[in-house]
CHARMM-style PDB file with segment names, atoms N, HN, CA, C and O in Angstrom:
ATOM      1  N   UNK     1       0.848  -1.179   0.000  1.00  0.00      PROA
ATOM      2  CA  UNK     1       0.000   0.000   0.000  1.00  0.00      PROA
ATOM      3  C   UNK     1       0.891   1.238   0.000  1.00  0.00      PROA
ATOM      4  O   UNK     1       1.686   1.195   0.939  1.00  0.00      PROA
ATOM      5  N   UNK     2       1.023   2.451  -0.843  1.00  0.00      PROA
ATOM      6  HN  UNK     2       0.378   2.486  -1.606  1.00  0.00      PROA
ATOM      7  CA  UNK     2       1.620   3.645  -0.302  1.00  0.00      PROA
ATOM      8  C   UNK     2       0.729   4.603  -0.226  1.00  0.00      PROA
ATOM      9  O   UNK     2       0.698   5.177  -1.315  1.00  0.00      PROA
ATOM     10  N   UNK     3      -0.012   5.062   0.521  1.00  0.00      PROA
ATOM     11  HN  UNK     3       0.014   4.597   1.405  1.00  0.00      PROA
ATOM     12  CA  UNK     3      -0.717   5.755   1.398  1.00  0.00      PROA
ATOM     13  C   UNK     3      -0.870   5.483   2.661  1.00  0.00      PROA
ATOM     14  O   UNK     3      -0.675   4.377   3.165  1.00  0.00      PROA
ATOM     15  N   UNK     4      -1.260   6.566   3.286  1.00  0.00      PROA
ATOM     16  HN  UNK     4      -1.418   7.465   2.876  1.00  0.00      PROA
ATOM     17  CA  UNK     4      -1.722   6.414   4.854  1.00  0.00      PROA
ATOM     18  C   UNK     4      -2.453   7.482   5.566  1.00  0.00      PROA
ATOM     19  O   UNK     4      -2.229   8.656   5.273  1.00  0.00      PROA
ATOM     20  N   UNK     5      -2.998   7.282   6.145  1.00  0.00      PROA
ATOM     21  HN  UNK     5      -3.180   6.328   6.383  1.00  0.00      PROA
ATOM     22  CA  UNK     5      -4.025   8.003   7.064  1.00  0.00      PROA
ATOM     23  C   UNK     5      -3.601   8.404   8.299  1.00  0.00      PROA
ATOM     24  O   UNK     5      -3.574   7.474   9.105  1.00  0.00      PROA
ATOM     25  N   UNK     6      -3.130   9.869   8.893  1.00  0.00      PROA
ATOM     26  HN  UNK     6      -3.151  10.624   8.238  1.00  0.00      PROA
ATOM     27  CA  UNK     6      -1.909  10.168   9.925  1.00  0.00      PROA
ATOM     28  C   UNK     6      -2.970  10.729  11.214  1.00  0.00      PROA
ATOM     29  O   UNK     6      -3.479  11.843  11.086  1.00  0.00      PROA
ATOM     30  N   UNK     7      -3.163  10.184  12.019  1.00  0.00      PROA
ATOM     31  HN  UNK     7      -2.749   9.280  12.123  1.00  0.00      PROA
ATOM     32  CA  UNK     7      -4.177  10.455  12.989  1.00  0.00      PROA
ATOM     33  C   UNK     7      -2.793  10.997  14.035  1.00  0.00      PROA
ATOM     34  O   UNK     7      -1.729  10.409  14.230  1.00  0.00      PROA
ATOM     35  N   UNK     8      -3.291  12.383  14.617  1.00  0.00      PROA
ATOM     36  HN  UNK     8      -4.155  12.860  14.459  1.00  0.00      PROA
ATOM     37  CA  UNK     8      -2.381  13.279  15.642  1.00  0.00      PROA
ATOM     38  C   UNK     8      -3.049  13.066  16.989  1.00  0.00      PROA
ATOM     39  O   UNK     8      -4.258  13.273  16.892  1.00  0.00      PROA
ATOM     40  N   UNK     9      -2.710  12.761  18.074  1.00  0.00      PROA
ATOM     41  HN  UNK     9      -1.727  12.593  18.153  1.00  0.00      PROA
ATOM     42  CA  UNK     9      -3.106  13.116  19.198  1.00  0.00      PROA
ATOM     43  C   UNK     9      -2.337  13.974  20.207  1.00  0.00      PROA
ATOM     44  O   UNK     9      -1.405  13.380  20.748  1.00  0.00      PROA
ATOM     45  N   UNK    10      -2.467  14.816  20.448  1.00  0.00      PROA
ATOM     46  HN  UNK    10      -3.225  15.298  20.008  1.00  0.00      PROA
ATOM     47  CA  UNK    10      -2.044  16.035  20.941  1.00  0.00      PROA
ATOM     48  C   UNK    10      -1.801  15.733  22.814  1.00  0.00      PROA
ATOM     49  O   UNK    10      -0.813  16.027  23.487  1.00  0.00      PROA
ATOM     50  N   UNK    11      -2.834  15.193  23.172  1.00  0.00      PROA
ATOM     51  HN  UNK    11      -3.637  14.954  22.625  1.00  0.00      PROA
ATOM     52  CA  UNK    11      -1.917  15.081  24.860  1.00  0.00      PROA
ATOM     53  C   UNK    11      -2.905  13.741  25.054  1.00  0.00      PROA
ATOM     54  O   UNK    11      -4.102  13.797  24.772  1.00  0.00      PROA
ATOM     55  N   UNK    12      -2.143  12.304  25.667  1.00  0.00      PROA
ATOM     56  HN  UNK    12      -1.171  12.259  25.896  1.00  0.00      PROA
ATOM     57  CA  UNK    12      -2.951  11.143  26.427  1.00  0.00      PROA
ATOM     58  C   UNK    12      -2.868  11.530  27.446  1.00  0.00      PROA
ATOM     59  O   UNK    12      -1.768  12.055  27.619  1.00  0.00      PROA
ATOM     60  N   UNK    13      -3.672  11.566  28.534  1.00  0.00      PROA
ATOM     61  HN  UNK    13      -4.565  11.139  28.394  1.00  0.00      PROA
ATOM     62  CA  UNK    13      -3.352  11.585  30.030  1.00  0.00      PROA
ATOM     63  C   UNK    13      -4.224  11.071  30.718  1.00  0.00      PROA
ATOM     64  O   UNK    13      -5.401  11.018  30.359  1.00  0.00      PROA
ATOM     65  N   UNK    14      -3.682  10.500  32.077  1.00  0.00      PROA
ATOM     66  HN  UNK    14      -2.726  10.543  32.369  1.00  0.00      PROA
ATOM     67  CA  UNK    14      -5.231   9.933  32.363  1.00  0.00      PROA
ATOM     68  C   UNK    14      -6.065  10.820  33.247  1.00  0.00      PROA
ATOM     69  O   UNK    14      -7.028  10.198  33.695  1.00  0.00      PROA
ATOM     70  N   UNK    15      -6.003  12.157  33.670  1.00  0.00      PROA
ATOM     71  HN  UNK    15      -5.220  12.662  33.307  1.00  0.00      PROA
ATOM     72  CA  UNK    15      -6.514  13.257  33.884  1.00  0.00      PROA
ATOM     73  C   UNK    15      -6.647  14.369  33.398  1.00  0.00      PROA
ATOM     74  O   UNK    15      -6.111  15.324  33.959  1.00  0.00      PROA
ATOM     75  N   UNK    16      -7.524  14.575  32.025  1.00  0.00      PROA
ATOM     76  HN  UNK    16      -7.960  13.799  31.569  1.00  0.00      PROA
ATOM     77  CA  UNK    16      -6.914  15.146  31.175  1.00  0.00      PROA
ATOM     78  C   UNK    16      -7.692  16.516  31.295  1.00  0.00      PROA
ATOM     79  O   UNK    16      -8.922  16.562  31.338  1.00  0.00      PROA
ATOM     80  N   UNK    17      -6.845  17.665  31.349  1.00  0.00      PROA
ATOM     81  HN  UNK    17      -5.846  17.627  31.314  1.00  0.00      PROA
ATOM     82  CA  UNK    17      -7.041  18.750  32.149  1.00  0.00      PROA
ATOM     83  C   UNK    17      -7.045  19.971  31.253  1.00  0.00      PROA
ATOM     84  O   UNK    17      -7.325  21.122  31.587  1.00  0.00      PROA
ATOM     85  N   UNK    18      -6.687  19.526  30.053  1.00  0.00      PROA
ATOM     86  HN  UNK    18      -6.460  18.591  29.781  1.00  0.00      PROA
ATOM     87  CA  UNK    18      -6.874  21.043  28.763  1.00  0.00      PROA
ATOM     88  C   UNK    18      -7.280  20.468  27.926  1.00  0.00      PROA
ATOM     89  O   UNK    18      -7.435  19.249  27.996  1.00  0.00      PROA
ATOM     90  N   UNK    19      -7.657  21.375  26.584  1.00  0.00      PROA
ATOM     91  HN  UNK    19      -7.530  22.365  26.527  1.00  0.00      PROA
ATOM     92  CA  UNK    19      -7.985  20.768  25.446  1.00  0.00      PROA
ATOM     93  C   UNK    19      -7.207  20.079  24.443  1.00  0.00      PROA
ATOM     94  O   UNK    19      -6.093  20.504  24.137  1.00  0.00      PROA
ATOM     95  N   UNK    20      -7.725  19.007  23.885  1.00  0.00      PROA
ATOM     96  HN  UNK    20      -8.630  18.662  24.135  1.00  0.00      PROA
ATOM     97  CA  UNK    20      -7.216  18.392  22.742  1.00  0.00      PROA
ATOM     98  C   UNK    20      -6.613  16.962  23.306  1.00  0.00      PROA
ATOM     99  O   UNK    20      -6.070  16.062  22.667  1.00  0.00      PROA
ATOM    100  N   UNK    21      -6.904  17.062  24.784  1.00  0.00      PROA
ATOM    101  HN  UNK    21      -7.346  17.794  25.303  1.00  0.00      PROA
ATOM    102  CA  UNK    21      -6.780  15.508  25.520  1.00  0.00      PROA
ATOM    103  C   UNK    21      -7.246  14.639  25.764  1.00  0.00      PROA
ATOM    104  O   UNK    21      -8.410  14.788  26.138  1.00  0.00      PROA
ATOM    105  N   UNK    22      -6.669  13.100  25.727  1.00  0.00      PROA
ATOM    106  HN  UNK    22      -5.724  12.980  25.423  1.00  0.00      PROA
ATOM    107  CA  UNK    22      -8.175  12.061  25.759  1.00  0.00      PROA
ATOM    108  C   UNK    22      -7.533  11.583  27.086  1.00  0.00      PROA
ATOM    109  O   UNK    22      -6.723  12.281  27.695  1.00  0.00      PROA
ATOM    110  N   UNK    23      -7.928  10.378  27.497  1.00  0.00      PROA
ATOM    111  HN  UNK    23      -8.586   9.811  27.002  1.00  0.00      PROA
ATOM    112  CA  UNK    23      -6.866   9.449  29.003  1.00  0.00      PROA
ATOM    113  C   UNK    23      -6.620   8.492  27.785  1.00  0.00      PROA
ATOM    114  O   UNK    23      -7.162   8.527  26.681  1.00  0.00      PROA
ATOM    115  N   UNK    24      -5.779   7.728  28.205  1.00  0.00      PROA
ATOM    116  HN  UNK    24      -5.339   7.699  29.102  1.00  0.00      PROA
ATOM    117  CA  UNK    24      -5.240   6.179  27.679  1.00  0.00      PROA
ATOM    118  C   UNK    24      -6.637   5.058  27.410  1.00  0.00      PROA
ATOM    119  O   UNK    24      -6.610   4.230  26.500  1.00  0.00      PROA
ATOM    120  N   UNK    25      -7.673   5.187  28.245  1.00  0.00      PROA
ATOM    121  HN  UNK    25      -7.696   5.860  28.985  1.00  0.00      PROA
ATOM    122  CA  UNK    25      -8.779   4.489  28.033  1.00  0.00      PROA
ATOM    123  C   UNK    25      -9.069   4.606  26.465  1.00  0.00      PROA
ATOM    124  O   UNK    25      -8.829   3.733  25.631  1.00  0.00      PROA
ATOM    125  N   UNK    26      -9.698   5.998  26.211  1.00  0.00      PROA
ATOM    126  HN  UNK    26      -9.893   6.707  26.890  1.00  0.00      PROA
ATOM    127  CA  UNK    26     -10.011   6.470  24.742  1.00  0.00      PROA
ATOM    128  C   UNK    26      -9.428   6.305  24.077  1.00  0.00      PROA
ATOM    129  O   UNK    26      -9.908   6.002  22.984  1.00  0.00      PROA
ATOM    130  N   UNK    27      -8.086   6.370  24.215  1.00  0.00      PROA
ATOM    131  HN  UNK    27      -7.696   6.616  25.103  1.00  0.00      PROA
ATOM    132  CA  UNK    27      -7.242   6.302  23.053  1.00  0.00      PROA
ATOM    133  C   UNK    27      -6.488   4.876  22.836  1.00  0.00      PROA
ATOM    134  O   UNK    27      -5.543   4.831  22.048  1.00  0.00      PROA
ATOM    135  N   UNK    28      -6.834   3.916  23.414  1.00  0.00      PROA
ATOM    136  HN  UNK    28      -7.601   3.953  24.055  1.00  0.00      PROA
ATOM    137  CA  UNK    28      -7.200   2.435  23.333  1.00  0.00      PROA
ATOM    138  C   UNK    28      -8.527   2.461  22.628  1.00  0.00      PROA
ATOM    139  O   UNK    28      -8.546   2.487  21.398  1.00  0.00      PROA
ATOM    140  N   UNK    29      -9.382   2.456  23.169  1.00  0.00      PROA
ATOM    141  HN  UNK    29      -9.366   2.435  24.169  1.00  0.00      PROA
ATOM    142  CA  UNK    29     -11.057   2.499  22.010  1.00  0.00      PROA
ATOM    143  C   UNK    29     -10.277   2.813  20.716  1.00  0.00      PROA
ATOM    144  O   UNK    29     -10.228   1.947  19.842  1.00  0.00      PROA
ATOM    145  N   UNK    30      -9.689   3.957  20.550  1.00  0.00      PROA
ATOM    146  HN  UNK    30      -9.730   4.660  21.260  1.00  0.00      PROA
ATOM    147  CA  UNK    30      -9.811   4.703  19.393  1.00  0.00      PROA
ATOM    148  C   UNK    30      -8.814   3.740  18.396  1.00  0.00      PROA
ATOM    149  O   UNK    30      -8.981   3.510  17.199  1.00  0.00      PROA
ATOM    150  N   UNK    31      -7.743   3.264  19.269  1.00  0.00      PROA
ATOM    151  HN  UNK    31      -7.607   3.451  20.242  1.00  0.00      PROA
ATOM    152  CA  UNK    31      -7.007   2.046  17.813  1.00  0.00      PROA
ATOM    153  C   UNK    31      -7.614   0.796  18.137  1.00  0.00      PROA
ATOM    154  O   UNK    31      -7.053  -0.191  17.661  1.00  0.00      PROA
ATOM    155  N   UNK    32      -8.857   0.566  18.992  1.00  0.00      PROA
ATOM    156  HN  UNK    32      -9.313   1.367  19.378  1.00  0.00      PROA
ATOM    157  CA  UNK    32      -9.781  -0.775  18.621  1.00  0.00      PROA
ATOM    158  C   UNK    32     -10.044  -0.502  17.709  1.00  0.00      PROA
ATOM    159  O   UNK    32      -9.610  -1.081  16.714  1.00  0.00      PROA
ATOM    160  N   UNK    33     -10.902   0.538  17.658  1.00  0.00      PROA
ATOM    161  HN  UNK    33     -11.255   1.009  18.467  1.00  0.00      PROA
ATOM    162  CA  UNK    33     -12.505   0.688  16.735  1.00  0.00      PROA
ATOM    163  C   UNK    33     -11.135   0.584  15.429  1.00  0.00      PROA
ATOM    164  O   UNK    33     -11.643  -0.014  14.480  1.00  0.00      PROA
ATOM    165  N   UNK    34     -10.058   0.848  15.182  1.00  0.00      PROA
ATOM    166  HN  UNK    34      -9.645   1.334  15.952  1.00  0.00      PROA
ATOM    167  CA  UNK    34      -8.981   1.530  13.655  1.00  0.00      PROA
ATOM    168  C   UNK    34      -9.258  -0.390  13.298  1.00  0.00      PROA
ATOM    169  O   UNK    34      -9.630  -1.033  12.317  1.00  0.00      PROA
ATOM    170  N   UNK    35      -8.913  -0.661  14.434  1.00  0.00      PROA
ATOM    171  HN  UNK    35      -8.610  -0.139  15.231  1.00  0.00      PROA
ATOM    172  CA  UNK    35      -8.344  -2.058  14.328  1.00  0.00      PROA
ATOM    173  C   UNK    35      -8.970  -3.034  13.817  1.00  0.00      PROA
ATOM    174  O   UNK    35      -8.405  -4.021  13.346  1.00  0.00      PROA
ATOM    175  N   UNK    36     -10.581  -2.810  13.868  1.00  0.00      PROA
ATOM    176  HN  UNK    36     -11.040  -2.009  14.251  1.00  0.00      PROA
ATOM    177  CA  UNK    36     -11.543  -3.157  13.908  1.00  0.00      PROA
ATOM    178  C   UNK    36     -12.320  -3.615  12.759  1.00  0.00      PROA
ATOM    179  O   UNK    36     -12.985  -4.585  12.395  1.00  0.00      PROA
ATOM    180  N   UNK    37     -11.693  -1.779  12.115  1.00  0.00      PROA
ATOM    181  HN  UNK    37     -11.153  -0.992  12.410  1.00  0.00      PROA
ATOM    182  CA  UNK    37     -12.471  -1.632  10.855  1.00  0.00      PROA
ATOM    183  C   UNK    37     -11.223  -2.071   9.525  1.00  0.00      PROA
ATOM    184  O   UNK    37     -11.482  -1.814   8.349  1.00  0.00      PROA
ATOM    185  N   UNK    38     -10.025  -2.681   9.893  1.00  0.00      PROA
ATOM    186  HN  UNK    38      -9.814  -2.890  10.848  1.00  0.00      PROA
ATOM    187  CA  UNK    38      -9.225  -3.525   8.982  1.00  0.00      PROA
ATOM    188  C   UNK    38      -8.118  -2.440   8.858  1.00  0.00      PROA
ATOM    189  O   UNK    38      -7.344  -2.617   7.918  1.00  0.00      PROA
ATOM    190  N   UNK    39      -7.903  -1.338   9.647  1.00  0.00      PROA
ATOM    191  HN  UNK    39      -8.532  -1.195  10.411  1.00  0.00      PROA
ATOM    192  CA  UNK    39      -6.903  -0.703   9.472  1.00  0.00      PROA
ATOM    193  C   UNK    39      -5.795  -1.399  10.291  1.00  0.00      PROA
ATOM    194  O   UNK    39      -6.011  -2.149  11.243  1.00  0.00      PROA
ATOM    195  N   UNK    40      -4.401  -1.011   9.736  1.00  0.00      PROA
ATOM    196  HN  UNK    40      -4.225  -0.402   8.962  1.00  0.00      PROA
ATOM    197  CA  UNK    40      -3.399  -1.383  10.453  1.00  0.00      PROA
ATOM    198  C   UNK    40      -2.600  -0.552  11.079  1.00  0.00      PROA
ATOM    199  O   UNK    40      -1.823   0.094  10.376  1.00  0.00      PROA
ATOM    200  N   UNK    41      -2.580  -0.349  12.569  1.00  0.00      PROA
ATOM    201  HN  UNK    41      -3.211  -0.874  13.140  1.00  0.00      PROA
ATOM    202  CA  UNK    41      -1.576   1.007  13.085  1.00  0.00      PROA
ATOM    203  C   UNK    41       0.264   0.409  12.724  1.00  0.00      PROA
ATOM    204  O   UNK    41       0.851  -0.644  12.476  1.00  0.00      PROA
ATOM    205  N   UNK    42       0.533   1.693  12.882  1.00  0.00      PROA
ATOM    206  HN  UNK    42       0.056   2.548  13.083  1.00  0.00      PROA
ATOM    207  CA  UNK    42       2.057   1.794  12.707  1.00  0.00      PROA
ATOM    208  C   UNK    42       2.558   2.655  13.607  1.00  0.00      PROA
ATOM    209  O   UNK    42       1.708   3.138  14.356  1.00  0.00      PROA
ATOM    210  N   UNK    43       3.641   2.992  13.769  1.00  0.00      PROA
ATOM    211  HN  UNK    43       4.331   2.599  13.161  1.00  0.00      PROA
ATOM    212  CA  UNK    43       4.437   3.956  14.461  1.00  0.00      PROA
ATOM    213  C   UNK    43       4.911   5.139  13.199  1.00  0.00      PROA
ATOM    214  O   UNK    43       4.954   4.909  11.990  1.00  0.00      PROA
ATOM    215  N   UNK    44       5.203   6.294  13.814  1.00  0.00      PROA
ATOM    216  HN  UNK    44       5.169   6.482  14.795  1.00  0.00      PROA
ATOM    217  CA  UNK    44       6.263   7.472  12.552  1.00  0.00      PROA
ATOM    218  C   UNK    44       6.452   7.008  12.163  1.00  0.00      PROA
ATOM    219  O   UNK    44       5.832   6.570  11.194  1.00  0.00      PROA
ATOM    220  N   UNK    45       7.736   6.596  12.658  1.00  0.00      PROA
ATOM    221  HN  UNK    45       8.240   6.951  13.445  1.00  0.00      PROA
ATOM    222  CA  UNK    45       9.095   5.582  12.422  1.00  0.00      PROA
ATOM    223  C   UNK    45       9.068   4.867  11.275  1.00  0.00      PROA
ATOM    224  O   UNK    45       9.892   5.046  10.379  1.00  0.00      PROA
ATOM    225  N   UNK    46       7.953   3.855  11.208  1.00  0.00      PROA
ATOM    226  HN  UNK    46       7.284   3.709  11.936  1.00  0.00      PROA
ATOM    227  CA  UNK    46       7.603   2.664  10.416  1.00  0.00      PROA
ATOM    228  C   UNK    46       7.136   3.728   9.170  1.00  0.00      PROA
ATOM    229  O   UNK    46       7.541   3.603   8.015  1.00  0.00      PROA
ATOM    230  N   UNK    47       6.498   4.465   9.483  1.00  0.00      PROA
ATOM    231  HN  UNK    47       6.169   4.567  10.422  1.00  0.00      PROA
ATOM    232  CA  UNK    47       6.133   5.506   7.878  1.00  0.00      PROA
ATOM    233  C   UNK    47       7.109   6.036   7.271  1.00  0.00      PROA
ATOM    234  O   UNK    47       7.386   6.085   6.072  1.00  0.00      PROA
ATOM    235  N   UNK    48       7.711   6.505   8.350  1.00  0.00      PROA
ATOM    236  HN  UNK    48       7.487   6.464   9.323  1.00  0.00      PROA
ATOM    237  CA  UNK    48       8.735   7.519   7.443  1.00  0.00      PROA
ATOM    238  C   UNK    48      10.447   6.419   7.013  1.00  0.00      PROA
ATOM    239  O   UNK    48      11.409   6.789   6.340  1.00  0.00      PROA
ATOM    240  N   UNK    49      10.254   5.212   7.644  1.00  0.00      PROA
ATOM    241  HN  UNK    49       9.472   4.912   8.191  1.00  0.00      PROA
ATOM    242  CA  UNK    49      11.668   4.415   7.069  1.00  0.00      PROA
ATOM    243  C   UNK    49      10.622   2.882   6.987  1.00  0.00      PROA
ATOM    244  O   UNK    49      10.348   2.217   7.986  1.00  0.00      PROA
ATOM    245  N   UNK    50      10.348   2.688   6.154  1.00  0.00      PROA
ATOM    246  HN  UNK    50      10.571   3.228   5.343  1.00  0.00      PROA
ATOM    247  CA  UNK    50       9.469   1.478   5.964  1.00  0.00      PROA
ATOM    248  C   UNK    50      10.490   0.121   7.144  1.00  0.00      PROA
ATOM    249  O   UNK    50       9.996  -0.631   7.985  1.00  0.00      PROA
ATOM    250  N   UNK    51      12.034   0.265   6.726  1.00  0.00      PROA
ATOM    251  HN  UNK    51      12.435   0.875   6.044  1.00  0.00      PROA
ATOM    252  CA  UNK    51      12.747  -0.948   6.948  1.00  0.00      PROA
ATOM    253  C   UNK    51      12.339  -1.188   8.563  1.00  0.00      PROA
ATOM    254  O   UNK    51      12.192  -2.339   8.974  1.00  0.00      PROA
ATOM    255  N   UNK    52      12.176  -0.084   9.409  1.00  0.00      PROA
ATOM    256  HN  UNK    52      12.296   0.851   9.075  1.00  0.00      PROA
ATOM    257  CA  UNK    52      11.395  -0.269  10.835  1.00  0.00      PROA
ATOM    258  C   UNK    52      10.631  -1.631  10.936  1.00  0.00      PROA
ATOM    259  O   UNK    52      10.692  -2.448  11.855  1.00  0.00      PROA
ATOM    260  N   UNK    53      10.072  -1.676  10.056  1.00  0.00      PROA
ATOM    261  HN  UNK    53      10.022  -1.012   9.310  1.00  0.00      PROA
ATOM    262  CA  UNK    53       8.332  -2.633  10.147  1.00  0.00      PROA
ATOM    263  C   UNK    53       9.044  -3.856  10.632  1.00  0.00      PROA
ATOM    264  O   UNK    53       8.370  -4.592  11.352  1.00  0.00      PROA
ATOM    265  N   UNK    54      10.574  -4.304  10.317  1.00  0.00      PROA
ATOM    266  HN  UNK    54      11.121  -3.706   9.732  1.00  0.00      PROA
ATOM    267  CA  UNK    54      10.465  -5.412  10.426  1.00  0.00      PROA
ATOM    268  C   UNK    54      11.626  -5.341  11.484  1.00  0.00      PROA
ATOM    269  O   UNK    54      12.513  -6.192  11.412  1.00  0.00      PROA
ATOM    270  N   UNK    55      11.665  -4.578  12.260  1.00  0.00      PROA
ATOM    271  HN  UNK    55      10.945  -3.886  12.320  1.00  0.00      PROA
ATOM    272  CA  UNK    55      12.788  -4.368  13.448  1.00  0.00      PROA
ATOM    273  C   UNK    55      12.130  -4.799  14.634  1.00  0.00      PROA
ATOM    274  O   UNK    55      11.018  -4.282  14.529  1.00  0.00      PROA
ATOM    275  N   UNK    56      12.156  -5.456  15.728  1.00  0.00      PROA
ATOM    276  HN  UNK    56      13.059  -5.877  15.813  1.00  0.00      PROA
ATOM    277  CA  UNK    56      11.286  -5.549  17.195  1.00  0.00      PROA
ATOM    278  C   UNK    56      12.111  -5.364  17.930  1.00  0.00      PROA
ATOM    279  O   UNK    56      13.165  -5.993  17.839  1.00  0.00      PROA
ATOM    280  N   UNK    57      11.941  -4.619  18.710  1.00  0.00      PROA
ATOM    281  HN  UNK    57      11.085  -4.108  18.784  1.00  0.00      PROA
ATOM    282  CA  UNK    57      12.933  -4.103  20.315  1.00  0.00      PROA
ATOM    283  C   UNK    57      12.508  -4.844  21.530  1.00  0.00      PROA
ATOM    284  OT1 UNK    57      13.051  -4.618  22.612  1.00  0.00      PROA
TER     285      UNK     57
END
């Protein structure tokens, strides 16, 4: 595939106290539901140097 769909999240916290923040709960939901619907998450990393994908730390 070369495209991708770049979803930003701006602050996780689990008290989340300004705008543009979810907790870790939501933002678990949020790469179920990705996960769900046949998308595959990645990291930057893995976008911007493909050879990542196949590195495990």
């Amino acid at each position: 595939m070369d495209e991708a769909i770049v979803l930003l999240y701006h602050h996780i916290d689990p008290a989340p106290d300004r705008p543009f923040a979810i907790t870790p709960r939501l933002f678990q939901e949020h790469i179920d539901a990705l996960l769900q619907h046949g998308y595959h998450v990645i990291s930057t990393g893995e976008l911007v140097f493909p050879a990542f994908r196949y590195v495990r730390y």
